[in-house]
PDB file as gemmi writes it, atoms N, CA and C in Angstrom:
CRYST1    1.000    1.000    1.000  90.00  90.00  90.00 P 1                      
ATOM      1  N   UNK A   1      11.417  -2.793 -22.448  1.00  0.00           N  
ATOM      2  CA  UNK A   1      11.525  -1.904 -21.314  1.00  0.00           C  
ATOM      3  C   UNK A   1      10.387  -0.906 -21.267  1.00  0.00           C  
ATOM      4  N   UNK A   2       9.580  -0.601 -22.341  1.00  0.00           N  
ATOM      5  CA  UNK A   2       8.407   0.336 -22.514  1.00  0.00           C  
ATOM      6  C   UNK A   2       7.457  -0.051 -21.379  1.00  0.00           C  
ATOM      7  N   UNK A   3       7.306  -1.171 -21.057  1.00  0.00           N  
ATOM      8  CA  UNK A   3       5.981  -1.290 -19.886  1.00  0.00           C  
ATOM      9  C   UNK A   3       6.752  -1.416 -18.851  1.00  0.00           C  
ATOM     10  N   UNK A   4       8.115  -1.982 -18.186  1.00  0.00           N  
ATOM     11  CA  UNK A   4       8.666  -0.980 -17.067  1.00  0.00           C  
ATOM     12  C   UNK A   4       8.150  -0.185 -16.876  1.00  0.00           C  
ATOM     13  N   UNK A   5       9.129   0.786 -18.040  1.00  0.00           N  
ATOM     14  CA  UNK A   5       9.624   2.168 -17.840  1.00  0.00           C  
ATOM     15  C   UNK A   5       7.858   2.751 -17.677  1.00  0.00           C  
ATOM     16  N   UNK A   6       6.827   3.006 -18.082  1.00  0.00           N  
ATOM     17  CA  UNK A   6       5.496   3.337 -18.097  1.00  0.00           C  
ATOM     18  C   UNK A   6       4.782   2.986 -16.182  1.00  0.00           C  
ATOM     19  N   UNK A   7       4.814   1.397 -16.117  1.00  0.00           N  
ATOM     20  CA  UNK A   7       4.771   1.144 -14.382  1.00  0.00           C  
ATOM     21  C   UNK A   7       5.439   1.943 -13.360  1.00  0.00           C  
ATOM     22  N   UNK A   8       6.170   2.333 -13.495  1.00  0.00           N  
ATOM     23  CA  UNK A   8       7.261   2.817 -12.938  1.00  0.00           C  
ATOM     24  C   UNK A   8       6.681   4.418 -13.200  1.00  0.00           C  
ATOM     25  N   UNK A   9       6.584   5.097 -14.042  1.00  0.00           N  
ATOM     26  CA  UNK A   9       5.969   6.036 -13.973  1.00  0.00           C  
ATOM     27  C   UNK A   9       4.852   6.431 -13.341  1.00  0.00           C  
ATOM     28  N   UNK A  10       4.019   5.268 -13.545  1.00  0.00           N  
ATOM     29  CA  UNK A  10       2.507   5.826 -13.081  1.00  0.00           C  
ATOM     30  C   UNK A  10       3.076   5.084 -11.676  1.00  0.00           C  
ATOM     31  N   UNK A  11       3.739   4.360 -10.920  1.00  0.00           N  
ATOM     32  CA  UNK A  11       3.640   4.142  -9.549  1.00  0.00           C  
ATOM     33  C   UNK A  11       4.419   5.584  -8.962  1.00  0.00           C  
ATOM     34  N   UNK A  12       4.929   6.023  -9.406  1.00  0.00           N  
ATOM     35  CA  UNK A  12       6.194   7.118  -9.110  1.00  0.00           C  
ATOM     36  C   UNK A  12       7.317   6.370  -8.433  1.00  0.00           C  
ATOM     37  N   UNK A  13       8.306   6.937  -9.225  1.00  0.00           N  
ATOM     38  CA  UNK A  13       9.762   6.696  -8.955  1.00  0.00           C  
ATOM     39  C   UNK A  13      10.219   7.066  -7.598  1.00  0.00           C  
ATOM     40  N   UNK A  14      10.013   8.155  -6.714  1.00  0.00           N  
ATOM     41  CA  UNK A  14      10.177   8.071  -5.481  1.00  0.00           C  
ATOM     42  C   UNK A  14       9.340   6.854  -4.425  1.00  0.00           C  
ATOM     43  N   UNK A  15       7.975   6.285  -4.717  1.00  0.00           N  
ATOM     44  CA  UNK A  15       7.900   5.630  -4.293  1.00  0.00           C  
ATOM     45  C   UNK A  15       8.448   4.272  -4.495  1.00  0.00           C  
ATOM     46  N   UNK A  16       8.645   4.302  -5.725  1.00  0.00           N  
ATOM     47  CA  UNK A  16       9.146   2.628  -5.553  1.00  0.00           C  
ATOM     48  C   UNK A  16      10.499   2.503  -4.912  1.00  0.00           C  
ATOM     49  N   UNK A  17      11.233   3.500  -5.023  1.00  0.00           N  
ATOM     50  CA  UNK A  17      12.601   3.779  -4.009  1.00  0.00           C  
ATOM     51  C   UNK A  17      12.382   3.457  -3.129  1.00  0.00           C  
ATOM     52  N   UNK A  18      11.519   4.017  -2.285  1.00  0.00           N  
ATOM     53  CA  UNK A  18      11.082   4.144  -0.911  1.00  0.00           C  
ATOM     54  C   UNK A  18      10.385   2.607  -0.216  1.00  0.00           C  
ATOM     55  N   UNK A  19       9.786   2.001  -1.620  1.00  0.00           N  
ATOM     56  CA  UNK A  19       9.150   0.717  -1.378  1.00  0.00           C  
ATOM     57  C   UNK A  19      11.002  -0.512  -1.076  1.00  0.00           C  
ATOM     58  N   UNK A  20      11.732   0.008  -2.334  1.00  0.00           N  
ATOM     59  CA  UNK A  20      12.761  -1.029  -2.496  1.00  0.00           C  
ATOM     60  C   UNK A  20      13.084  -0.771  -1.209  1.00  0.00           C  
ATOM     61  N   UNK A  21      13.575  -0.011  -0.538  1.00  0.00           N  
ATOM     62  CA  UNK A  21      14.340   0.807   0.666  1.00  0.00           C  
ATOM     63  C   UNK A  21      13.479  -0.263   1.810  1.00  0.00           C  
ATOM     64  N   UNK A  22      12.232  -0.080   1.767  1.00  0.00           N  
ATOM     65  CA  UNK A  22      11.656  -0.924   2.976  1.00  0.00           C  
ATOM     66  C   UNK A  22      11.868  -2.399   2.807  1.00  0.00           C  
ATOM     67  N   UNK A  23      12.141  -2.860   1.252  1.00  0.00           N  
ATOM     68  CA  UNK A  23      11.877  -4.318   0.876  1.00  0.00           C  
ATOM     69  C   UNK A  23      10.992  -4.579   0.747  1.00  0.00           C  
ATOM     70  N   UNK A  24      10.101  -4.061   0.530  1.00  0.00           N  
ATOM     71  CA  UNK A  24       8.142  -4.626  -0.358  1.00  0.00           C  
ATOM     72  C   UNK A  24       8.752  -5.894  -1.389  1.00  0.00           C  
ATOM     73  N   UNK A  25       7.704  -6.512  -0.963  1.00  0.00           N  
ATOM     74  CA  UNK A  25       7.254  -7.489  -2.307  1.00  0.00           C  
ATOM     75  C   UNK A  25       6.444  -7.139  -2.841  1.00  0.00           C  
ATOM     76  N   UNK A  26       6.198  -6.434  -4.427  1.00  0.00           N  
ATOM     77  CA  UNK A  26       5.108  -6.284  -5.149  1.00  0.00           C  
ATOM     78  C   UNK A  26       4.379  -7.202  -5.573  1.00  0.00           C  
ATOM     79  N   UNK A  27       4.749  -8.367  -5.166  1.00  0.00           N  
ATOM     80  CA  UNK A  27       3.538  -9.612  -5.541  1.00  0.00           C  
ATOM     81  C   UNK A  27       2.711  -9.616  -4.651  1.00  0.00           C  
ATOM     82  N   UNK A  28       2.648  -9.309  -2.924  1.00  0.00           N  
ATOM     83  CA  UNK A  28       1.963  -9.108  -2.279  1.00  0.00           C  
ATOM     84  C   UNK A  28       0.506  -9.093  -2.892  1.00  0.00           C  
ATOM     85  N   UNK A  29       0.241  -8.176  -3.764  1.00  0.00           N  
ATOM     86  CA  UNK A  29      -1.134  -7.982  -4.405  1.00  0.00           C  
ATOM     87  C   UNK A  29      -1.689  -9.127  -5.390  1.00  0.00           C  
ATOM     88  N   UNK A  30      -0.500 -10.444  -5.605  1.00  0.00           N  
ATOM     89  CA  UNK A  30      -0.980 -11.008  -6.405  1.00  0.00           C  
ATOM     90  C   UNK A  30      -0.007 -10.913  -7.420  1.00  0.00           C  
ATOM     91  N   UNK A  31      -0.026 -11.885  -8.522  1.00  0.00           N  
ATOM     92  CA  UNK A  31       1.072 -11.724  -9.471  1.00  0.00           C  
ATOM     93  C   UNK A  31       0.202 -11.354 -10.785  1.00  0.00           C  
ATOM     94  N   UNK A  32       0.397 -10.209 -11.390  1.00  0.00           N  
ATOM     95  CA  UNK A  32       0.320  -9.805 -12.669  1.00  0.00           C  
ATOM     96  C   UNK A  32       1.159  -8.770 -13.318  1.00  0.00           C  
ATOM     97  N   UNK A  33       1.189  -8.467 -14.068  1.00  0.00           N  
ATOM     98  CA  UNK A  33       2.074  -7.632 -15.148  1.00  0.00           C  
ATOM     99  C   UNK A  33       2.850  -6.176 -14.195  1.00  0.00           C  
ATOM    100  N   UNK A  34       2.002  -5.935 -13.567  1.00  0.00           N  
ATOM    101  CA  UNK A  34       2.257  -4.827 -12.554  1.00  0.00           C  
ATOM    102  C   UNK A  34       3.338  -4.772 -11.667  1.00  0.00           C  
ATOM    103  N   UNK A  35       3.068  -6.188 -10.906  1.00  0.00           N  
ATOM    104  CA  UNK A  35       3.634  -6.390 -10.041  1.00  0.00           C  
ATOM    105  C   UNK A  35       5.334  -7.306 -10.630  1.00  0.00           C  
ATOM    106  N   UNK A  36       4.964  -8.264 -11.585  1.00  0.00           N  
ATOM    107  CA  UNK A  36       6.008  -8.595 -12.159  1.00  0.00           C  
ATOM    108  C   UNK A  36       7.047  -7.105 -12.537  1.00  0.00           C  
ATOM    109  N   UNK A  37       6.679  -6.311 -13.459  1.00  0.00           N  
ATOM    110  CA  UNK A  37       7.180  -5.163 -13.860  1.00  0.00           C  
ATOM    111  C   UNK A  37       8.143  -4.468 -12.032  1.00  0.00           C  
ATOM    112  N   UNK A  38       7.408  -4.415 -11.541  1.00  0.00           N  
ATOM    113  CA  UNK A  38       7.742  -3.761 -10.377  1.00  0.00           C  
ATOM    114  C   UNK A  38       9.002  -4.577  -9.439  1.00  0.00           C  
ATOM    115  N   UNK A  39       8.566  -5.866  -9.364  1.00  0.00           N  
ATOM    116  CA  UNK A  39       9.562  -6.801  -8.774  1.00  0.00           C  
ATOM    117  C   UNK A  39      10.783  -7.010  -9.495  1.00  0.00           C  
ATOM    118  N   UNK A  40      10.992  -6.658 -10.611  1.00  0.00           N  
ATOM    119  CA  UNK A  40      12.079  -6.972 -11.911  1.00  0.00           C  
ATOM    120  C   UNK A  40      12.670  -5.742 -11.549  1.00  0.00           C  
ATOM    121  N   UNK A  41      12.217  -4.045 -11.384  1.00  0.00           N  
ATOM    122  CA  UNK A  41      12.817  -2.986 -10.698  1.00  0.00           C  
ATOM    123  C   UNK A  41      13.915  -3.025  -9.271  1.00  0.00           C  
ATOM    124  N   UNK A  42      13.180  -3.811  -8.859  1.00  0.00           N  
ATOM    125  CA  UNK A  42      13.039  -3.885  -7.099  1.00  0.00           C  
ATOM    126  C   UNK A  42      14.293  -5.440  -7.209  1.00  0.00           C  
ATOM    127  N   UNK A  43      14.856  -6.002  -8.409  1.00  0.00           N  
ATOM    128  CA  UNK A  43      15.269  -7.154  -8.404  1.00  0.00           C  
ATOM    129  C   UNK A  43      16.462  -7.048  -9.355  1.00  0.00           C  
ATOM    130  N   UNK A  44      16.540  -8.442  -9.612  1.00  0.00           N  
ATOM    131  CA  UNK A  44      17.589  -8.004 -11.031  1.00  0.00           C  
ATOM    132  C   UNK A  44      17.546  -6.999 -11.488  1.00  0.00           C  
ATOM    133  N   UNK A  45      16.761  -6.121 -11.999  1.00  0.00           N  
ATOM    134  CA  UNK A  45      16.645  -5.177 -13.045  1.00  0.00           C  
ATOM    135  C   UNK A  45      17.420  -3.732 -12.305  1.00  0.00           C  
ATOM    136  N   UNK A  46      17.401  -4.041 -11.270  1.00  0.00           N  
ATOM    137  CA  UNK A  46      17.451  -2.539 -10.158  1.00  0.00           C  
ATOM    138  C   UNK A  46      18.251  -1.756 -10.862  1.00  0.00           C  
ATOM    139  N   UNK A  47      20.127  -2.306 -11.324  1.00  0.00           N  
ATOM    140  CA  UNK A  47      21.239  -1.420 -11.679  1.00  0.00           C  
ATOM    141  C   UNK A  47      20.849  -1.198 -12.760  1.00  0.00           C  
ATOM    142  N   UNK A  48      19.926  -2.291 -13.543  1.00  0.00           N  
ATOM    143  CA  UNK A  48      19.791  -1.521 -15.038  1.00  0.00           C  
ATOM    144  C   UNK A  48      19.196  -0.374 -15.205  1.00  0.00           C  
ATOM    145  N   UNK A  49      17.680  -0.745 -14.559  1.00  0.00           N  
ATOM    146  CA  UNK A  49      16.585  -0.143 -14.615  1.00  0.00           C  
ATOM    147  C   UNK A  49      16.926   2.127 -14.714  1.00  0.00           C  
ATOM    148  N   UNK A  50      17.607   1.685 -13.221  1.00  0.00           N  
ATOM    149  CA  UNK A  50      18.138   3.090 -12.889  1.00  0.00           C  
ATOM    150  C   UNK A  50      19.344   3.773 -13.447  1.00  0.00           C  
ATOM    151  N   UNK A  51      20.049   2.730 -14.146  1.00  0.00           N  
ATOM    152  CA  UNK A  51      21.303   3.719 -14.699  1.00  0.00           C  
ATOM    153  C   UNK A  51      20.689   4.149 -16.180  1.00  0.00           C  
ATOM    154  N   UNK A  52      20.022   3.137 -16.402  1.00  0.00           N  
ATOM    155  CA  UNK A  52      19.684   3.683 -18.058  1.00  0.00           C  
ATOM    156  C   UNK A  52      18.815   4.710 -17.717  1.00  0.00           C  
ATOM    157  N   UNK A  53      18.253   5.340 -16.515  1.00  0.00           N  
ATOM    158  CA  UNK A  53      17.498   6.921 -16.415  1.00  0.00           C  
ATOM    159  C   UNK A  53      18.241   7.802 -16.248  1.00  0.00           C  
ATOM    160  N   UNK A  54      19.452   7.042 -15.399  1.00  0.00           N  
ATOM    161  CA  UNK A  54      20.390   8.098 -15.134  1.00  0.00           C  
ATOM    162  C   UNK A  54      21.830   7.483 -15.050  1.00  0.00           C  
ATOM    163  N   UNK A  55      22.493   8.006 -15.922  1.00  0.00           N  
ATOM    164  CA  UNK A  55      24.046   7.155 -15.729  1.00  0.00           C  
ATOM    165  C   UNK A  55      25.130   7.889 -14.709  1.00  0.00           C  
ATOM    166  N   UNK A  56      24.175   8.877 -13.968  1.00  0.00           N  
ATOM    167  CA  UNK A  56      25.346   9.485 -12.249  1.00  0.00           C  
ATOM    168  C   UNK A  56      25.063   8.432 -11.582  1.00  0.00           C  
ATOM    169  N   UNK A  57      24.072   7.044 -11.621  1.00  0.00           N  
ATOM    170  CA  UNK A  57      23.367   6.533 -10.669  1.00  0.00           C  
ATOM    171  C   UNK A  57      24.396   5.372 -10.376  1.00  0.00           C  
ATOM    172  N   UNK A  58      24.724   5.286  -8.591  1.00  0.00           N  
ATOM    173  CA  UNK A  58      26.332   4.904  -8.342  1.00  0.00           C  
ATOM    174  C   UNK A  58      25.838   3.981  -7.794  1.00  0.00           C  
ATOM    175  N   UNK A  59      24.547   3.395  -7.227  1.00  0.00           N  
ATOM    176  CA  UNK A  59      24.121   1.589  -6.840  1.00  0.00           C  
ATOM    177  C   UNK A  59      24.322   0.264  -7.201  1.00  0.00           C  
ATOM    178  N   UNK A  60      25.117  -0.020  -7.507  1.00  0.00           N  
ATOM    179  CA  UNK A  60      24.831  -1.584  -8.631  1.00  0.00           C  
ATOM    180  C   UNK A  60      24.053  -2.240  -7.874  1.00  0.00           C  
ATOM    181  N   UNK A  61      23.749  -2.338  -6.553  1.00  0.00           N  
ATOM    182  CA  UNK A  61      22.562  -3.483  -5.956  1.00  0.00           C  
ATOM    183  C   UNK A  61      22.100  -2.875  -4.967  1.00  0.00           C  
ATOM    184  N   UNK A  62      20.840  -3.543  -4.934  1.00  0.00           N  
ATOM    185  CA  UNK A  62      19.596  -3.346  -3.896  1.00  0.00           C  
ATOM    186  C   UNK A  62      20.664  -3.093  -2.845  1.00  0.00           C  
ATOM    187  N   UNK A  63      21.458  -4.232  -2.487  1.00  0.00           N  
ATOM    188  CA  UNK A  63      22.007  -4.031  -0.663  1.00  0.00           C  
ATOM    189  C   UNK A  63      22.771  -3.044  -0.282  1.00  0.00           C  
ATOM    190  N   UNK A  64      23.585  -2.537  -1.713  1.00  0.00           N  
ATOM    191  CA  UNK A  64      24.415  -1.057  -1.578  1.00  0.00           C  
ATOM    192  C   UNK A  64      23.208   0.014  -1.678  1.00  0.00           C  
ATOM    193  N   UNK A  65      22.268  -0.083  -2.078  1.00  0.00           N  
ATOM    194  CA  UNK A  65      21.220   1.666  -2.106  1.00  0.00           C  
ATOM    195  C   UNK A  65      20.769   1.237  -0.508  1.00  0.00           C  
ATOM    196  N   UNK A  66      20.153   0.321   0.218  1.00  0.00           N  
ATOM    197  CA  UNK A  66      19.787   0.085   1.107  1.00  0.00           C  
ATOM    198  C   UNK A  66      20.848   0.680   2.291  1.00  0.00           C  
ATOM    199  N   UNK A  67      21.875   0.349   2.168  1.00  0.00           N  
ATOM    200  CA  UNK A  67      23.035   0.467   3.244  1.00  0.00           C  
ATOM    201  C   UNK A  67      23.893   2.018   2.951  1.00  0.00           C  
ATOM    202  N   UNK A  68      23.154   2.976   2.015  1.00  0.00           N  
ATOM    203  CA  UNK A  68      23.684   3.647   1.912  1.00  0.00           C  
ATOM    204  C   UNK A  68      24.292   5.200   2.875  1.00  0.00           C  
ATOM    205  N   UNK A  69      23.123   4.868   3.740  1.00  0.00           N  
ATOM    206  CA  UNK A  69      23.312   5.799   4.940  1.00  0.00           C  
ATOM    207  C   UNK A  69      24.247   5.625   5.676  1.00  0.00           C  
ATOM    208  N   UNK A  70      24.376   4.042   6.214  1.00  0.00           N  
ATOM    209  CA  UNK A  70      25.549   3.962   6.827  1.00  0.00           C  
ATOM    210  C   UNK A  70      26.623   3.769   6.307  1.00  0.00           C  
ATOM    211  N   UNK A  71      26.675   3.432   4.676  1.00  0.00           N  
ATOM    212  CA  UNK A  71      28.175   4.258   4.328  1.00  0.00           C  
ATOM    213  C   UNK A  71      28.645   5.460   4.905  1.00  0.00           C  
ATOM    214  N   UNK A  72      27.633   6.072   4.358  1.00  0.00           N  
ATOM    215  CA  UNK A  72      27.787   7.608   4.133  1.00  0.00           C  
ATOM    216  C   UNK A  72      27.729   7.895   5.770  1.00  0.00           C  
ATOM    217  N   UNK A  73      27.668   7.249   6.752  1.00  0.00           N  
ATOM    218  CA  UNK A  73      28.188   7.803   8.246  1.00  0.00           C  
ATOM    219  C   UNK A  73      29.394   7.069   8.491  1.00  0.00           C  
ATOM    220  N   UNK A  74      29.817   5.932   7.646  1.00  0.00           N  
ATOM    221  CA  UNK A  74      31.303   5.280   7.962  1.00  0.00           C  
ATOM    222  C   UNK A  74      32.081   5.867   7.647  1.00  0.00           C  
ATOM    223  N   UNK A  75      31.909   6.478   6.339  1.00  0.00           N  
ATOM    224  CA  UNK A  75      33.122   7.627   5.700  1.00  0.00           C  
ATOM    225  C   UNK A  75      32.824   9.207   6.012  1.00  0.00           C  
ATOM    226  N   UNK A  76      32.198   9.208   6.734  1.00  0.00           N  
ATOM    227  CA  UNK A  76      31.886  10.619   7.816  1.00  0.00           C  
ATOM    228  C   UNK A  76      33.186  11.103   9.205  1.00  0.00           C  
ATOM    229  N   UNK A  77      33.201   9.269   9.597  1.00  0.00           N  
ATOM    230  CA  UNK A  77      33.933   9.153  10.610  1.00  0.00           C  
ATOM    231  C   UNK A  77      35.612   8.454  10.285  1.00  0.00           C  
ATOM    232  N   UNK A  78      35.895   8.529   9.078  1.00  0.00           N  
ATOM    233  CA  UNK A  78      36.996   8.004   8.534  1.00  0.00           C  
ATOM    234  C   UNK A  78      36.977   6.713   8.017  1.00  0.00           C  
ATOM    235  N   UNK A  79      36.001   5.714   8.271  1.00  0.00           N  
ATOM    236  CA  UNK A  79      35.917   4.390   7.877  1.00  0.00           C  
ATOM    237  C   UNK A  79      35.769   4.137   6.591  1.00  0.00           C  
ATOM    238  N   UNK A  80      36.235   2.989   5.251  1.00  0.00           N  
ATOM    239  CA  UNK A  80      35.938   2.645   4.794  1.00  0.00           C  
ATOM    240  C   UNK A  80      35.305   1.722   4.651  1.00  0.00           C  
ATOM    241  N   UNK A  81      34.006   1.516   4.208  1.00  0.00           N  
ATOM    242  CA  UNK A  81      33.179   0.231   4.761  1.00  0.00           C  
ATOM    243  C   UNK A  81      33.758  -0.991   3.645  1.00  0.00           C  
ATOM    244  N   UNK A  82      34.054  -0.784   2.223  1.00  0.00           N  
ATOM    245  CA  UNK A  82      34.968  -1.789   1.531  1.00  0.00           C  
ATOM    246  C   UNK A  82      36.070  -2.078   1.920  1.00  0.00           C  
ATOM    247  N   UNK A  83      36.853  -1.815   2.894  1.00  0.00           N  
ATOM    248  CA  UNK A  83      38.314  -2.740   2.967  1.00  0.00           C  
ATOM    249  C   UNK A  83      38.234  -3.733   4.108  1.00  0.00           C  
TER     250      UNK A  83                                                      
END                                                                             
């Protein structure tokens, strides 16, 4: 996890949020260590990646952090979006 966790640093953690959020492919640039590292964030790795920084972190998958706004306006208006 040391060269993750290091990629991930030097890209900054708000951006790669912001990248997962849009759906970037980090191979775009080509496939090397970088981009592998980054796509493994952005992929499988997502729930790991982020709970082991932070264990408040309530996402288990890309499609729940993505959709999280409109939870958070379904249960604004009384809806539960799980039942």
């Amino acid at each position: 996890m040391g060269v993750v966790d290091n990629v991930v640093e030097l890209y900054g953690v708000r951006r790669i949020l912001a990248d997962i959020d849009a759906g970037r492919d980090f191979s775009d640039s080509g496939e090397h260590l970088v981009s592998a590292a980054l796509n493994w964030v952005a992929g499988e790795g997502f729930q790991e990646f982020f709970y082991r920084h932070d264990p408040e972190w309530r996402w288990e998958s890309i499609l729940e952090f993505r959709n999280r706004h409109i939870v958070k306006a379904l249960k604004s208006i009384g809806l539960n979006p799980w039942q």
